[in-house]
C-alpha positions as CSV (number, residue, x, y, z in Angstrom):
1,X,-13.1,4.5,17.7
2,X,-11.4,7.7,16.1
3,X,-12.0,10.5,18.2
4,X,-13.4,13.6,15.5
5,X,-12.2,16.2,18.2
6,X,-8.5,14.9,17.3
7,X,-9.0,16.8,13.8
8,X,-10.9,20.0,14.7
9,X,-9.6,23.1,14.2
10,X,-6.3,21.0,12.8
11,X,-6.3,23.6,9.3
12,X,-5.8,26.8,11.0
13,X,-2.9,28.6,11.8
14,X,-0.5,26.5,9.7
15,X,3.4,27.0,10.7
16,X,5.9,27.1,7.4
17,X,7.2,24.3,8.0
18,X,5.2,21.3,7.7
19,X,7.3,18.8,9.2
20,X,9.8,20.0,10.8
21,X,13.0,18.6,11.6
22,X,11.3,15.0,10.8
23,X,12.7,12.9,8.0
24,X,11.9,9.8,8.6
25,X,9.5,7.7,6.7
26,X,7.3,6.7,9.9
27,X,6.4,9.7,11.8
28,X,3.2,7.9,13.3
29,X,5.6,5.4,14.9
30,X,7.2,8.1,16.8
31,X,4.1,10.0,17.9
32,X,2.9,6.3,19.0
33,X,6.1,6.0,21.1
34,X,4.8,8.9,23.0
35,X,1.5,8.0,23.8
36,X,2.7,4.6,24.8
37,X,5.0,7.2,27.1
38,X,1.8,7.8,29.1
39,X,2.1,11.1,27.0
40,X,-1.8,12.5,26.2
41,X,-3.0,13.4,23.4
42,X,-2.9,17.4,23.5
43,X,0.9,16.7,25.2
44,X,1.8,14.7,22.1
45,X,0.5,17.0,19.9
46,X,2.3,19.6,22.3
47,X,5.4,18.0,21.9
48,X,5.5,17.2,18.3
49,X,4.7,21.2,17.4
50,X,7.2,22.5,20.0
51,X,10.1,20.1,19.6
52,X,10.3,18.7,16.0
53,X,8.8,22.0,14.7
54,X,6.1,19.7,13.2
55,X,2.8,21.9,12.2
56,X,-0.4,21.6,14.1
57,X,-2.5,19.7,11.1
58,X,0.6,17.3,10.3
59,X,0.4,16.5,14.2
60,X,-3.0,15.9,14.8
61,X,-3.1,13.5,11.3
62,X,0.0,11.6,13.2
63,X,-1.9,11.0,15.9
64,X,-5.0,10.1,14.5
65,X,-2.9,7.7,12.3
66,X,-1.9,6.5,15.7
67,X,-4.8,5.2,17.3
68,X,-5.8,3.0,14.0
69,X,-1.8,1.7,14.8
70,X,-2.2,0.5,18.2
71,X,-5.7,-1.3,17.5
72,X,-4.0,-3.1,14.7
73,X,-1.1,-4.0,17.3
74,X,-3.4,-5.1,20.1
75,X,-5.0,-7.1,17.9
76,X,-2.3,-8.7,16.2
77,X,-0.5,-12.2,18.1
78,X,2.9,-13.1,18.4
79,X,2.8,-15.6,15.0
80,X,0.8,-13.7,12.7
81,X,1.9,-12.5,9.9
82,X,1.3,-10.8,6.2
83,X,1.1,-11.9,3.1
84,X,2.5,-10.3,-0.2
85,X,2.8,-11.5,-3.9
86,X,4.2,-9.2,-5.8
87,X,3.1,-9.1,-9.7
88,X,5.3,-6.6,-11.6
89,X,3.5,-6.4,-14.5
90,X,1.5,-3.5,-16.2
91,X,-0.3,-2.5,-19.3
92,X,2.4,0.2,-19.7
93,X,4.6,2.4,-17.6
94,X,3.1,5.8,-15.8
95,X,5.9,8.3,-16.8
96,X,6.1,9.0,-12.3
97,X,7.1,5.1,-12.1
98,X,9.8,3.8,-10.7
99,X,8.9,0.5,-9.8
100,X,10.1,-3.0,-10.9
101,X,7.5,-3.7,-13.3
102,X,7.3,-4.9,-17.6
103,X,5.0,-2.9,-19.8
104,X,2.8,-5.3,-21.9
105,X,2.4,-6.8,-24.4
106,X,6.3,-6.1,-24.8
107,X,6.8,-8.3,-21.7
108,X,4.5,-10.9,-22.6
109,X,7.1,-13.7,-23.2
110,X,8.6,-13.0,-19.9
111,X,4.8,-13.8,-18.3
112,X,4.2,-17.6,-18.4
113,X,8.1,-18.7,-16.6
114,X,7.1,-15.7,-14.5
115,X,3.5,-17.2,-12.8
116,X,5.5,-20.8,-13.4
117,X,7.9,-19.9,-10.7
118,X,5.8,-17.9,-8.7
119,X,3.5,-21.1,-8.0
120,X,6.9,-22.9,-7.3
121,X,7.7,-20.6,-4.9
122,X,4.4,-20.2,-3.3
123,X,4.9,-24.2,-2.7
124,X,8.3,-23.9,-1.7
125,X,6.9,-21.0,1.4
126,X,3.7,-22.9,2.0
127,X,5.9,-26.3,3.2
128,X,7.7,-24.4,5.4
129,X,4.3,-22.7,6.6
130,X,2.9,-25.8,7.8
131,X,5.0,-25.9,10.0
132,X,6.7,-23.0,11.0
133,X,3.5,-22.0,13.6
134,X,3.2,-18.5,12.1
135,X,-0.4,-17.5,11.1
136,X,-1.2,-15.6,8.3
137,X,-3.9,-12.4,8.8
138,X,-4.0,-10.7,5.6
139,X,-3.2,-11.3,2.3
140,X,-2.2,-8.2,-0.2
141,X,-1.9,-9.0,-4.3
142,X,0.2,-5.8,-5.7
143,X,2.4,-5.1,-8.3
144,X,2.7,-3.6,-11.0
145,X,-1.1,-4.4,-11.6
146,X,-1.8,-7.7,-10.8
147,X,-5.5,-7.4,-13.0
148,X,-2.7,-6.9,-15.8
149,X,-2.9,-11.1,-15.5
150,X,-5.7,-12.3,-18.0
151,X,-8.6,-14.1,-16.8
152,X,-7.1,-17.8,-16.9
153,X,-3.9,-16.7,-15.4
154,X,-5.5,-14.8,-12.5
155,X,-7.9,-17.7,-11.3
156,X,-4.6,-19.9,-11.8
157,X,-2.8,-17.7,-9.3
158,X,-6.1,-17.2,-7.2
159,X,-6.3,-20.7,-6.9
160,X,-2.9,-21.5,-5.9
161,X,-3.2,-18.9,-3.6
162,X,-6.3,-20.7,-1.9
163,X,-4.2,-24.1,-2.1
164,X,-1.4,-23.5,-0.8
165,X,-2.6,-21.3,1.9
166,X,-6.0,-21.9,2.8
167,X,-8.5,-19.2,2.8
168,X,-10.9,-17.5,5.5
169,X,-8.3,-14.7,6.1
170,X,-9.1,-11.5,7.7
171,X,-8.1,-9.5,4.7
172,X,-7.6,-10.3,1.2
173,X,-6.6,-7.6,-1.4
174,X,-6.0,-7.7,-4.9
175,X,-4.6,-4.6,-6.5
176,X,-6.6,-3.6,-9.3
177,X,-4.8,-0.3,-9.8
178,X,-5.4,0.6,-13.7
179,X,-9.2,0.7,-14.5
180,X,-8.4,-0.8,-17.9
181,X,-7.8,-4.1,-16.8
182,X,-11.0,-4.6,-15.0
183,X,-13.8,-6.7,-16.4
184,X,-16.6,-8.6,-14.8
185,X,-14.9,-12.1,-15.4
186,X,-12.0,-10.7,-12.9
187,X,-13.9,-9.2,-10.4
188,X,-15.8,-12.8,-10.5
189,X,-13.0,-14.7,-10.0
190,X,-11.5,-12.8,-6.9
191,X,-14.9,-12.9,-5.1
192,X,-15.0,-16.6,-5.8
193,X,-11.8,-16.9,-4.3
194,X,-12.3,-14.8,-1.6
195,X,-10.8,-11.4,-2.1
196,X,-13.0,-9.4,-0.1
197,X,-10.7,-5.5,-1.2
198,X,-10.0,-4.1,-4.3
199,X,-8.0,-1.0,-5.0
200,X,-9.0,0.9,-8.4
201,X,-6.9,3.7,-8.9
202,X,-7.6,6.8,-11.0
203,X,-5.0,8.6,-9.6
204,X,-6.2,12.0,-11.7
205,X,-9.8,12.1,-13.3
206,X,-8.1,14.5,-15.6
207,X,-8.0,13.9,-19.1
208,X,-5.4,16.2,-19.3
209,X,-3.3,14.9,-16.6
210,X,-3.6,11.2,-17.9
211,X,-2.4,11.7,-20.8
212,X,0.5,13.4,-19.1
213,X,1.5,10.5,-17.3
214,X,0.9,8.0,-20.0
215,X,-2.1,6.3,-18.8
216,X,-4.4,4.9,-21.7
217,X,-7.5,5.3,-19.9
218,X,-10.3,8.2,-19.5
219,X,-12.0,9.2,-16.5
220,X,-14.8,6.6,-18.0
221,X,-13.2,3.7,-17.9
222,X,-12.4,4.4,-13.7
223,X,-16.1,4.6,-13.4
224,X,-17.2,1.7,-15.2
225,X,-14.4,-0.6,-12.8
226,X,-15.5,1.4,-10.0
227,X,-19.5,0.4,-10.6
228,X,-18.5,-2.7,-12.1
229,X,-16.9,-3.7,-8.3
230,X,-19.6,-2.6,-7.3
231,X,-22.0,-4.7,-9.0
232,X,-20.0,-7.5,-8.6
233,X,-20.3,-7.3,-4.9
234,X,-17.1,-6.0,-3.1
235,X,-17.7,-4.0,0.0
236,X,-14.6,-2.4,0.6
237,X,-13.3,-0.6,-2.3
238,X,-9.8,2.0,-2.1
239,X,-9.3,5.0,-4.7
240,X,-5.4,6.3,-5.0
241,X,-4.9,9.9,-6.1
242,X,-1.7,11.6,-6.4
243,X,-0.8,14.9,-5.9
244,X,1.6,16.7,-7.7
245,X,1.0,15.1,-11.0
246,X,2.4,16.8,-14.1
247,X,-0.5,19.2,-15.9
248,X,-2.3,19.2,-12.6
249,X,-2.9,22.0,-10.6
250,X,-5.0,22.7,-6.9
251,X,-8.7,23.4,-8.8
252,X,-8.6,20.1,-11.2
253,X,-7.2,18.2,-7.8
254,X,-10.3,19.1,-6.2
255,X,-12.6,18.0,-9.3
256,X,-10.7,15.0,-9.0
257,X,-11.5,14.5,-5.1
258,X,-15.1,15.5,-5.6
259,X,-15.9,13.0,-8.0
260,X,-14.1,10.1,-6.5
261,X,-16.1,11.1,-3.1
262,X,-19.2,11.0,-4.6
263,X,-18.6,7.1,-5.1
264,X,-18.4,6.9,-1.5
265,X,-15.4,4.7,-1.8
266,X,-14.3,2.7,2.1
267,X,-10.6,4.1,1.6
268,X,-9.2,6.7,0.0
269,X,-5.4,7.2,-0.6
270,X,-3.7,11.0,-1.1
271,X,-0.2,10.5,-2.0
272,X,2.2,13.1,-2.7
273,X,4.3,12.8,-6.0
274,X,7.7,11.6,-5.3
275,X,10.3,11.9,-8.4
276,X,12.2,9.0,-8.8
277,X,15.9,8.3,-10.4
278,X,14.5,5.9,-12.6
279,X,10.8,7.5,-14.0
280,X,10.3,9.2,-17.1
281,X,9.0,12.3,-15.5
282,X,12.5,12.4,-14.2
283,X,14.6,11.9,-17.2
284,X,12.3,14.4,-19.0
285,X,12.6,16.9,-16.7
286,X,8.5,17.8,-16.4
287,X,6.8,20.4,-15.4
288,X,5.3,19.8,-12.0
289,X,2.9,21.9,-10.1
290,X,4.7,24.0,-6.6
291,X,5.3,22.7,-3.6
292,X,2.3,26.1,-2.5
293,X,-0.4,24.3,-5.1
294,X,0.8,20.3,-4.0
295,X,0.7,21.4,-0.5
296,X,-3.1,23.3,-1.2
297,X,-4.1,20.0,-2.7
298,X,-3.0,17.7,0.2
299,X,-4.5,20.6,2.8
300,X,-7.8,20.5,0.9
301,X,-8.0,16.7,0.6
302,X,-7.3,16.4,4.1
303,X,-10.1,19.0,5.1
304,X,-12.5,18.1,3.0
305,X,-12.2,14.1,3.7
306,X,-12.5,15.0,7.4
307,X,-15.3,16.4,6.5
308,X,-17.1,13.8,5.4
309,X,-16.6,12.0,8.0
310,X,-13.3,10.2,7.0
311,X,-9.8,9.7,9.5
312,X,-6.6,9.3,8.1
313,X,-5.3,5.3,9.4
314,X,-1.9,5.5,8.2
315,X,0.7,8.2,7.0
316,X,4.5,7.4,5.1
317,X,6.8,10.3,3.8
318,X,9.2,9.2,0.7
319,X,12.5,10.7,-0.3
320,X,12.1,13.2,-3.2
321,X,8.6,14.1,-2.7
322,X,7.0,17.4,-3.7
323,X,7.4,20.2,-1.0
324,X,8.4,17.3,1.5
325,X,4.9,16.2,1.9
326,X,3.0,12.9,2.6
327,X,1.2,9.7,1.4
328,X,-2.2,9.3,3.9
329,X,-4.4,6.5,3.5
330,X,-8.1,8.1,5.1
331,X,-11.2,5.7,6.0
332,X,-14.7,5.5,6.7
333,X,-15.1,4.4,10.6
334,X,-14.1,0.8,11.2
335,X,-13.5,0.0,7.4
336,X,-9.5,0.7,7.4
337,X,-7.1,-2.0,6.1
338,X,-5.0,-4.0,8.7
339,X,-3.0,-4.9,5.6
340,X,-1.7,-1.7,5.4
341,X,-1.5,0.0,8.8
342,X,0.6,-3.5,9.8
343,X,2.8,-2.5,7.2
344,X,3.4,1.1,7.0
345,X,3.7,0.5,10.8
346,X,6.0,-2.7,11.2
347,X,4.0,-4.3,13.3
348,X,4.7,-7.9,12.3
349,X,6.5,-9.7,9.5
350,X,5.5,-9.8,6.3
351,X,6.3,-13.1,3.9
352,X,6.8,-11.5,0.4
353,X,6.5,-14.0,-3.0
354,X,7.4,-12.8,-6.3
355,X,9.4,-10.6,-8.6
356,X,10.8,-7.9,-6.7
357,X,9.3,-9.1,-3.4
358,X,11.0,-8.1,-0.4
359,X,9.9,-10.1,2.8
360,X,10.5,-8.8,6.0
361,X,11.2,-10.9,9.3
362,X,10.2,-8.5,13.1
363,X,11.3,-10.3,16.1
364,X,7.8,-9.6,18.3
365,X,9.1,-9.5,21.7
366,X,12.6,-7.2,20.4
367,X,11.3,-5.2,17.9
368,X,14.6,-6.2,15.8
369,X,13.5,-6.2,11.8
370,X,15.7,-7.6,9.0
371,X,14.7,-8.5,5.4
372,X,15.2,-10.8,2.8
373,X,15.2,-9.7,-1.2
374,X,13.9,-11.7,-3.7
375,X,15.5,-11.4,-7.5
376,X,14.8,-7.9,-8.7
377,X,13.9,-8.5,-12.3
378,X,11.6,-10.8,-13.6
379,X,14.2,-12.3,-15.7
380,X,16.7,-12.5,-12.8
381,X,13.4,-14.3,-11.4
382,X,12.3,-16.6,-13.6
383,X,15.8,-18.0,-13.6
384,X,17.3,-18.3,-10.0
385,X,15.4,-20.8,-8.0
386,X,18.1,-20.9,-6.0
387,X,18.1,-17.6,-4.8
388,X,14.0,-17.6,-4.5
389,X,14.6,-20.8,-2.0
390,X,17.2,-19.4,0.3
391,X,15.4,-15.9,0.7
392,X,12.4,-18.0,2.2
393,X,14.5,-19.9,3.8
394,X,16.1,-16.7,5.5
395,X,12.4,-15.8,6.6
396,X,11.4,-19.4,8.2
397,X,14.6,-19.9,10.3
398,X,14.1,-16.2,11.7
399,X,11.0,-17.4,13.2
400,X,12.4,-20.5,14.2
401,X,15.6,-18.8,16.0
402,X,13.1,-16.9,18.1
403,X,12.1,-18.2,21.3
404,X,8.4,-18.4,19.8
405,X,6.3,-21.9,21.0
406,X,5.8,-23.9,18.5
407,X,8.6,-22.5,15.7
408,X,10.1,-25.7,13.9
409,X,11.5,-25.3,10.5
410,X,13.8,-27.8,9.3
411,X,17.0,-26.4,6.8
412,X,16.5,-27.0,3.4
413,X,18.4,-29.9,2.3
């Protein structure tokens, strides 16, 4: 359990710098070394203010972070592992995106080879599963939006999903990041198959700040998904919001906040707006809101989530983020996601299927991490078997190099 007094009195007294000398992506790891040091708490805290210059609140979220990371860890065995199948679709591109994903319906013809080789490849993993002794804990659908798929082509994925690799598994989320892609069928179908998270994602509830980053949807249409999971039956339910957001400012942010909590979703994500190369927002050269009004968003969300009873269970920084701040991924008590804290954290592998997918191999006695990339484009994709095979079989014989009992994965012939 989260101890509340690891919080108090955390938004007082902030120094200018938030974080310091740190810039890493993992800072949690590196307040967790300390603690595994025999360090306590308050020395931790002590030694992440006084040597790294971090500031008290960034500190004390770190270490709260921390304690959801090693439960994950003790909890995790030797031969488990993650699941991820990336779907890089979307309805159409946020202007902040980055990512490797196809707007529809522009992309559409580049759809059906797309889920055609996916299922190859989730056959191609799933043989070497069998017998590979690794165990899979949680399974994560992202993207892109996977609900971009239509109803026949997500209950053909769902089920493949459930073929190939059984079901019962501690954790199974499907990303259902744009509220305009939900409908009851969907929600139906992932329920039937299991899926027991869903992440909808508003990201702003302004109409103002949609429309600045190219979403289609109102505030409405998040609130219908939202009571639409709901009704359907899902019990864990995660809300992204970003700060930093073109046309956004620290008084609509806290609208934004105050209507999402008063859904009461399980998780709630704050991420800090990180420009990319590649988005729109980028190439456009936006207006964004300061680093003074992102950071009085992120220091508000933070206080007023802790507030109400929720702990931050994992923390990332990213390159190119406003004022140098954070993403945070808060909870209610005992409803985090071992999905993510396991992978924010590196606490095991992670077998990664699909466009884009990068799947990531973590020797557990060493530590020692290594990846394997799958094609980049969904063209590149669709078209190189070849290069989909040998990036599983990169994973499986990492497993099977290790001194693990029961690792036996033949070579591909």
């Amino acid at each position: 359990m989260i101890n509340k007094e690891i919080l108090t009195g955390a938004f007082k007294g902030e120094m200018d710098s938030q974080w310091g000398v740190l810039t890493g992506v993992r800072p949690v790891k590196l307040i967790t070394k300390l603690t595994d040091r025999g360090l306590s708490d308050g020395e931790a805290i002590k030694s992440f203010m006084e040597e790294l210059g971090v500031s008290e609140m960034r500190s004390r979220i770190c270490l709260a972070a921390s304690e959801f990371s090693r439960t994950v860890r003790d909890g995790l065995a030797a031969r488990d592992i993650l699941l991820y199948i990336g779907i890089p679709f979307c309805p159409t591109r946020c202007t902040y995106c980055s990512f490797v994903s196809n707007s529809m319906p522009g992309a559409m013809k580049l759809l059906d080879p797309f889920m055609d080789m996916l299922l190859y490849e989730m056959e191609y993993a799933a043989e070497r599963l069998k017998i590979s002794g690794l165990n899979i804990r949680a399974v994560y659908i992202g993207g892109g939006t996977p609900t971009t798929l239509d109803e026949e082509r997500l209950e053909r994925l769902l089920s493949a999903v459930e073929r190939h690799f059984g079901s019962g598994f501690d954790e199974y989320t499907v990303e259902a990041g744009r509220p305009d892609t939900v409908t009851d069928k969907k929600l139906e179908t992932m329920l039937r198959h299991g899926v027991n998270r869903i992440s909808i994602n508003p990201q702003s509830l302004s109409p103002a700040v949609l429309s600045a980053i190219g979403r289609q949807h109102g505030p409405e249409e998040f609130f219908h998904a939202f009571e639409a999971a709901r009704r359907a039956g899902f019990r864990y339910i995660n809300c992204d919001l970003i700060a930093g957001l073109p046309a956004d400012n620290p008084e609509s942010f806290k609208d934004t906040l105050r209507r999402v909590m008063e859904l009461s979703p399980e998780n709630i994500t704050v991420h800090t707006l990180a420009v990319k190369r590649g988005s729109t927002i980028n190439e456009l050269g936006a207006a964004l809101p300061t680093a003074d009004e992102v950071r009085a968003m992120l220091d508000h969300g933070a206080e007023t989530l802790t507030g109400a009873g929720y702990r931050p269970y994992y923390l990332y920084r990213q390159k190119n983020s406003a004022g140098g701040f954070e993403n945070t991924g808060w909870t209610k008590p005992a409803m985090h996601s071992l999905y993510n804290v396991a992978t924010m954290e590196e606490l095991c592998g992670n077998l990664a299927l699909g466009g884009g997918a990068v799947s990531k191999m973590m020797d557990p006695v060493t530590g020692f991490i290594t990846r394997a990339f799958n094609p980049k484009y969904p063209y590149e994709y669709n078209t190189n078997r070849e290069k989909i095979e040998k990036c599983k079989d990169e994973f499986f014989d990492f497993y099977r190099e290790r001194s693990l009992p029961g690792i036996d994965v033949p070579n591909r012939e």
